[in-house]
C-alpha positions as CSV (number, residue, x, y, z in Angstrom):
1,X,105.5,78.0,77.8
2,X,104.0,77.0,81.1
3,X,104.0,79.9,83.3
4,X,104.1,80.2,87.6
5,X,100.6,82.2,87.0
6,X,97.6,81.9,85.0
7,X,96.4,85.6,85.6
8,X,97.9,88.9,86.3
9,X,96.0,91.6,88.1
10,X,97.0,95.4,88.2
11,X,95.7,96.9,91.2
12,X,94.5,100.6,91.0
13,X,93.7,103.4,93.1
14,X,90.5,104.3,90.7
15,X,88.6,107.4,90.6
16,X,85.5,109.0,89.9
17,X,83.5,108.3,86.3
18,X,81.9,111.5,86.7
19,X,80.3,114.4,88.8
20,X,77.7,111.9,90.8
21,X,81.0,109.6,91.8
22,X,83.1,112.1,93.1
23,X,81.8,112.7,96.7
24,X,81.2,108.5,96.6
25,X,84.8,108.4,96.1
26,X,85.9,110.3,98.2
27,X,84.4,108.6,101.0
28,X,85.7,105.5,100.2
29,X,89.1,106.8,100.1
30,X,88.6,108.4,103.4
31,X,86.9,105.6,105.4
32,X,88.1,104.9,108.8
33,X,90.1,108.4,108.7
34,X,89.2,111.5,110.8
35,X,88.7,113.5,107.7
36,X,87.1,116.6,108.2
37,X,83.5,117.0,106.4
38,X,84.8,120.3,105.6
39,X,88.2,119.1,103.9
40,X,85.7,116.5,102.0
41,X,83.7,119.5,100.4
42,X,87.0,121.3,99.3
43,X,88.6,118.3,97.6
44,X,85.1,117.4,95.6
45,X,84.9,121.4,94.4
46,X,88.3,120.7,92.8
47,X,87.2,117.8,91.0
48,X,84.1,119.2,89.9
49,X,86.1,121.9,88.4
50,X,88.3,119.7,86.8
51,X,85.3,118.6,85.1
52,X,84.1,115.6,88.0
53,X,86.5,112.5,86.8
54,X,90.0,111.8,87.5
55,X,92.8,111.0,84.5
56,X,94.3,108.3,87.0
57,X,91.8,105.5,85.8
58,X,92.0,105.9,81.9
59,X,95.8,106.0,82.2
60,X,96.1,102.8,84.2
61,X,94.2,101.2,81.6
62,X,96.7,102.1,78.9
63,X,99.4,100.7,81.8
64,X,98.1,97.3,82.0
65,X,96.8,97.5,78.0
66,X,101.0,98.7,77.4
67,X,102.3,96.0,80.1
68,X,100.1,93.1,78.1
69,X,101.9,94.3,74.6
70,X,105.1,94.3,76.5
71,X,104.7,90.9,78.0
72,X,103.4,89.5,74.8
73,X,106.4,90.3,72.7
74,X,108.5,88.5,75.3
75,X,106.2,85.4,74.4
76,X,104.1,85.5,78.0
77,X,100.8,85.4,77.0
78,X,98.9,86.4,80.2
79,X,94.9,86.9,80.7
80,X,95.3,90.6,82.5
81,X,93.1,92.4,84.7
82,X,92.1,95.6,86.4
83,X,90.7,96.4,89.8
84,X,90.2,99.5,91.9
85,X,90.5,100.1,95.3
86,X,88.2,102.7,95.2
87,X,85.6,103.0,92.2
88,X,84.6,100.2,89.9
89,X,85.4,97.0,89.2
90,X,86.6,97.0,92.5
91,X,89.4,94.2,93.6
92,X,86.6,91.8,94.8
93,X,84.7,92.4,91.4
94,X,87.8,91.6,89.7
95,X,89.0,88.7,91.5
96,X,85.7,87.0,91.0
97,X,85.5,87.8,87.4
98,X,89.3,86.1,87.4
99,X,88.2,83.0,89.3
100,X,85.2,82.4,86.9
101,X,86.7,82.4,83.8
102,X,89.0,79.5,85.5
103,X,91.9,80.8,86.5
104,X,93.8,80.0,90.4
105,X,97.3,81.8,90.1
106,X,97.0,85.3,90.4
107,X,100.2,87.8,90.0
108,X,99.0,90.7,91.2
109,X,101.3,94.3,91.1
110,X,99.6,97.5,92.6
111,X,100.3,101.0,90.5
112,X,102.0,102.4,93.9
113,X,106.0,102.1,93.8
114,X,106.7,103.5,97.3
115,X,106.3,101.4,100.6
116,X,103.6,103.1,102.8
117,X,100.1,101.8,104.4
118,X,98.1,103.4,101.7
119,X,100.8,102.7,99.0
120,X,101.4,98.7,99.6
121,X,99.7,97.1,102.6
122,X,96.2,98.4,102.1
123,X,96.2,97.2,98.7
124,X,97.0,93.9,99.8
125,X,94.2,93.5,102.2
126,X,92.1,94.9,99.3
127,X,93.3,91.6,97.8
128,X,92.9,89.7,101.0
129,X,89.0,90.9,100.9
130,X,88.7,90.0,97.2
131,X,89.6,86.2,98.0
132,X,86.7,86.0,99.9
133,X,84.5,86.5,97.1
134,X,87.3,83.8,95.0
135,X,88.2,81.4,97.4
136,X,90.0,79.1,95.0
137,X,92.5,81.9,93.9
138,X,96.2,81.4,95.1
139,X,97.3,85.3,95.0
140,X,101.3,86.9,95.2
141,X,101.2,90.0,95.6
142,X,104.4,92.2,94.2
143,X,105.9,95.0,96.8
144,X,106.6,98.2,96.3
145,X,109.5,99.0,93.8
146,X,110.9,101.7,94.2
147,X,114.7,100.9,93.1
148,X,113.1,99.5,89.7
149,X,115.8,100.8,87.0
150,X,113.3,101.6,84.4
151,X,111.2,103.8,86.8
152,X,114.7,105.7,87.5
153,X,115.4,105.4,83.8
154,X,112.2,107.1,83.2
155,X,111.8,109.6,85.4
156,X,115.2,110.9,84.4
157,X,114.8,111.2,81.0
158,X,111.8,113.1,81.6
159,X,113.8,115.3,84.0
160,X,116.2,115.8,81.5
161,X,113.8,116.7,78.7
162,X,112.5,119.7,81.4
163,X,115.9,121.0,82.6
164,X,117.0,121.5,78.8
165,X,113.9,123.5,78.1
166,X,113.6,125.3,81.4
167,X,118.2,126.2,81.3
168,X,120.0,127.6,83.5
169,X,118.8,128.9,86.9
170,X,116.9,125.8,87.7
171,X,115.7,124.3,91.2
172,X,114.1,120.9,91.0
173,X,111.4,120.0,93.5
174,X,110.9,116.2,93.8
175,X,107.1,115.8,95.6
176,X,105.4,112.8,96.5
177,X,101.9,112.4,98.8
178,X,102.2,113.4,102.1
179,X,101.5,110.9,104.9
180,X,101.0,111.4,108.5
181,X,104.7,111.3,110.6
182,X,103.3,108.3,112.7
183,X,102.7,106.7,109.6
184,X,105.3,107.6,107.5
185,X,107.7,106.5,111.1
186,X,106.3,103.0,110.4
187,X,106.9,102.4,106.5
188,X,108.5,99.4,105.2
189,X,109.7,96.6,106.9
190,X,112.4,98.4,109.4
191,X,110.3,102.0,109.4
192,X,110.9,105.0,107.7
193,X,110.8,102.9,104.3
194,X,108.7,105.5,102.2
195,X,110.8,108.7,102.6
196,X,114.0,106.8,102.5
197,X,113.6,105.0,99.1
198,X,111.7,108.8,97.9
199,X,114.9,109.8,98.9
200,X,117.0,107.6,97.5
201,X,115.0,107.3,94.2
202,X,115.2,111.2,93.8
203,X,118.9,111.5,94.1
204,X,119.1,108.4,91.4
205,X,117.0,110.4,89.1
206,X,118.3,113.9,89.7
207,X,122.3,112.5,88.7
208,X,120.6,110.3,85.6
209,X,118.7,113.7,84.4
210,X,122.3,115.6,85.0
211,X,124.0,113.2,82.7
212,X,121.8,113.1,80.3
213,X,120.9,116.6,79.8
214,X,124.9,116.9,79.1
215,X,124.4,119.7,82.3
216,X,128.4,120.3,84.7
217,X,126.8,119.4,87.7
218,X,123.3,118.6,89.2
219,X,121.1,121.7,90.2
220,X,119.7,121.8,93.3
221,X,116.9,120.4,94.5
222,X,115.1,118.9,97.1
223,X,112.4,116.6,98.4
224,X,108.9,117.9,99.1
225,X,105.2,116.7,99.9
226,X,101.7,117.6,98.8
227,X,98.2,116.9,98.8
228,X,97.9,116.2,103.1
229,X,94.6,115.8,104.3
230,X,93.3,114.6,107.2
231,X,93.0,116.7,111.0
232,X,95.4,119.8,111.0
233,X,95.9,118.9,114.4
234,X,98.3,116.2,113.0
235,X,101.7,116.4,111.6
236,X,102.2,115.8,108.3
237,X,105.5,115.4,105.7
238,X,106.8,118.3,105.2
239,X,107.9,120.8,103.8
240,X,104.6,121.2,101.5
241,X,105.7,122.2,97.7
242,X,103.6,125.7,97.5
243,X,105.7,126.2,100.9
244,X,108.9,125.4,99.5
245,X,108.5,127.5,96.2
246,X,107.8,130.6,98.5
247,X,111.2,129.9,100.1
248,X,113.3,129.5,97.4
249,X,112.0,132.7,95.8
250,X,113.9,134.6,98.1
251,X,117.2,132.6,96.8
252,X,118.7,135.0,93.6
253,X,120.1,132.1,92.0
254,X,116.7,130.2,91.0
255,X,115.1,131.2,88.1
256,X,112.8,128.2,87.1
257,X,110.9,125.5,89.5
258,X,110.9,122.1,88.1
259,X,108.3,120.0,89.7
260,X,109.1,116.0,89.1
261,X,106.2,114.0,90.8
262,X,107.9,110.9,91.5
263,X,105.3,109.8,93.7
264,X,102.4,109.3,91.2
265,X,103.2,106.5,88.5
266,X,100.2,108.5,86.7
267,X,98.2,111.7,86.7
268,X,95.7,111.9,89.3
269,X,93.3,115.3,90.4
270,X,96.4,115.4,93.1
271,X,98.8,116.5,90.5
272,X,96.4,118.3,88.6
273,X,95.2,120.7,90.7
274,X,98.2,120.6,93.3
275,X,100.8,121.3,91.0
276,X,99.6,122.3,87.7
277,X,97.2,125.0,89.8
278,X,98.5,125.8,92.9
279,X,102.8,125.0,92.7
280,X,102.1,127.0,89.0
281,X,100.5,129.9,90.9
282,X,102.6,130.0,93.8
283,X,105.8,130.1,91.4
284,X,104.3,132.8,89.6
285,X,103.4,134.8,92.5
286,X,107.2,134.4,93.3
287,X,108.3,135.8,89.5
288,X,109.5,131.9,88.6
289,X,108.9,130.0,85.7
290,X,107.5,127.1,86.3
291,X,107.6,123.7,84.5
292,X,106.1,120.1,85.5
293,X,107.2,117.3,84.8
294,X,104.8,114.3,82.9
295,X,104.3,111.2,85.4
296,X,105.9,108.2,83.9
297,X,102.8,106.7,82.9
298,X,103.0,104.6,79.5
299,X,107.3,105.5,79.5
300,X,108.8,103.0,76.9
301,X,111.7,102.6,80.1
302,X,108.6,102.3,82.6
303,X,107.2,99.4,80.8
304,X,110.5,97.6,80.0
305,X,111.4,97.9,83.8
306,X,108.1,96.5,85.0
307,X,107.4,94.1,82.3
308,X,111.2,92.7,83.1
309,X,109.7,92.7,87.2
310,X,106.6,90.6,85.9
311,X,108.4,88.0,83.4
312,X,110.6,87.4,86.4
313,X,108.0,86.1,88.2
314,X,105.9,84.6,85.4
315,X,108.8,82.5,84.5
316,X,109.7,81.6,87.7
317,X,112.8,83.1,87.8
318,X,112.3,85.4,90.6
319,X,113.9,84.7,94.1
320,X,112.3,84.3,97.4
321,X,111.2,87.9,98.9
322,X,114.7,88.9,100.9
323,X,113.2,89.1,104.3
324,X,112.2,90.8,106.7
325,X,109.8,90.9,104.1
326,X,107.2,93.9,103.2
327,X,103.8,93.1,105.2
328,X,105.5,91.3,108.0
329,X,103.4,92.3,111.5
330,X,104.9,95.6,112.0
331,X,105.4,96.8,108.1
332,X,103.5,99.8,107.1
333,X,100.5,99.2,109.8
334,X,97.3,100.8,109.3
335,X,96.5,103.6,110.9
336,X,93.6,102.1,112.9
337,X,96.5,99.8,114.3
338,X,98.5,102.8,115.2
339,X,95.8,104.3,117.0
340,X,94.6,100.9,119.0
C-alpha cells in the first residue's frame, strides 16, 4: 500500500538518563522562563531522590514500539522514530537521522493530548528547528487530541478499576499541569482551549468509569492542577491538588481520594513525586485513603484510539484540519510573545 507518509515521528518531552542529566534538563526545560535558581535546586533534589532519571522516556519508547505493532497489524508498515524536546536524540537529531536514511514525509504526533504552548505549539517549533538541520523533509504535525475516544476509553477503565477497589466514600480528583492564567487564557485556537477540553475530557471519563464500575451515580469530583513552577508572583491554575485534598477532608462524606492524572499520557517525576509523595501524604495527614490512578501509557484502548488517529492519516483518509486551525497567529502563543 502506498502511504501519504514515508516516516512517522513521536515527539517526546524526554528526561534525564541519570544523576549528571538532571540539572542539564532542567534547564533546557526552563529556558527563556523566569525560573527561580532556587525552584531549580528543589525540583533536581526530587529527582535525585527518585534515583536521578525520569520513567517518562522508557515508557514513550514502549508507546511508539506499541503504536508500530498496532500500525503493523493494520498492514501500515511505517519506519518510526523518537525525538525529545529536552534530552537526547533531540527533534533536530531525529529529523536528520530521518532525512538520511531517505525519507521526505514526516507524520509527526507529540505525547501531549491537551492544547497549551508547552503542550502543542512548542513542540511544533521544535519541529520547525529540526527542519533546519533536514531541509528536504515535508513535516504534518498532528494537534492535540484531547476528545480521542480511546484516551477517554482508557482513562475510564482505569478509573473504574480504582473506584471498585477504593468503594464507597470516594472523591475523584482529575489533575493536570498547571500553566500560568495568561497562558492558559490563550490556549487553543479561540483561548481557554486547555482547561476547557481538561474539563470536558474529565466529565467524559468520570460518567464512562461510573458505568462501568456498575456504580448508581457518579461520585464527586473535581478538576485540579499540580506541579506549577515558575515566579510566585504569578498566578497559576488552581486549585493545587495537596490544596484540594486538605479541603475536602473537612467534608464527612469522603472517605478515599482518587487521583486520575489525565494530563500525563505517561509517568513522569511530576506524578511521581507530586502525587505518589506529596497528594499520598497530604491525604494521609487528612485520615483519607488514597489511591492513584496508572497514566494510560501502553492502554490496549490508548493504542487502538491513536493508531486509528495515525492510519487516518497514513491512508489518506483524514480531512482537512477544521479551521481556525491549532497554531494559527494567536493559538497557544509563547510566553515570550505574551510578554513582548
Amino acid at each position: 500500500m502506498s502511504l501519504a507518509y514515508d516516516a512517522l515521528v513521536l515527539v517526546g518531552f524526554g528526561g534525564p538518563a541519570g544523576p549528571d542529566d538532571v540539572m542539564p534538563f532542567l534547564r533546557r526545560v526552563t529556558a527563556g522562563r523566569p525560573v527561580p535558581q532556587d525552584r531549580l535546586d528543589e525540583v533536581a533534589a526530587r529527582y535525585l531522590e527518585l534515583g536521578g532519571s525520569s520513567p517518562i522516556v522508557a515508557q514513550t519508547e514502549a508507546l511508539l514500539a506499541a503504536l508500530v505493532e498496532r500500525l503493523a497489524a493494520r498492514g501500515l508498515e511505517v519506519p518510526a522514530y523518537l525525538g525529545h524536546r529536552n534530552s537526547s536524540p533531540t527533534v533536530p537529531d531525529t529529523l536528520a537521522r530521518v532525512a538520511a536514511d531517505g525519507h521526505t514525509r514526516v507524520l509527526a504526533l507529540a505525547s501531549s493530548a491537551f492544547p497549551s504552548y508547552s503542550g502543542c505549539r512548542q513542540y511544533r517549533e521544535n519541529l520547525g528547528a529540526g527542519l533546519a538541520a533536514a531541509p528536504g523533509l515535508a513535516v504534518r504535525a498532528l494537534g492535540p487530541f484531547p476528545e480521542l475516544p480511546g484516551l477517554i476509553d482508557a482513562a475510564a477503565d482505569l478509573l473504574a478499576s480504582a473506584l471498585r477497589s477504593a468503594g464507597p466514600g470516594a472523591t475523584v480528583l482529575v489533575t493536570a499541569h498547571s500553566l500560568p492564567l495568561a497562558s492558559a487564557a490563550t490556549s487553543g485556537p479561540n483561548g481557554g482551549g486547555y482547561v476547557a477540553a481538561l474539563e470536558h475530557a474529565a466529565a467524559a471519563v468520570v460518567a464512562r468509569a461510573t458505568a462501568l464500575a456498575g456504580m448508581p451515580r457518579p461520585p464527586a469530583w473535581r478538576l485540579v492542577f499540580q506541579s506549577r513552577s515558575g515566579s510566585p508572583h504569578v498566578p497559576w491554575l488552581e486549585p493545587d491538588v495537596c490544596d484540594a485534598i486538605r479541603e475536602i477532608a473537612s467534608d464527612a462524606t469522603t472517605q478515599t481520594i482518587v487521583v486520575v492524572p489525565l494530563g500525563f499520557l505517561t509517568d513522569h517525576t511530576e506524578v511521581l513525586w507530586d502525587l505518589d509523595r506529596e497528594a499520598a501524604e497530604a491525604a494521609a495527614a487528612a485520615g483519607l485513603g488514597f489511591v492513584r490512578v496508572p497514566t494510560i501509557g501502553t492502554h490496549p484502548a490508548f493504542l487502538d484510539g491513536l493508531a486509528d488517529l495515525l492510519a487516518a492519516h497514513l491512508e489518506g483518509r483524514a480531512p482537512a484540519p477544521a479551521q481556525p486551525a491549532f497554531c494559527s497567529d494567536r493559538c497557544c502563543p509563547s510566553p515570550a510573545q505574551m510578554e513582548g
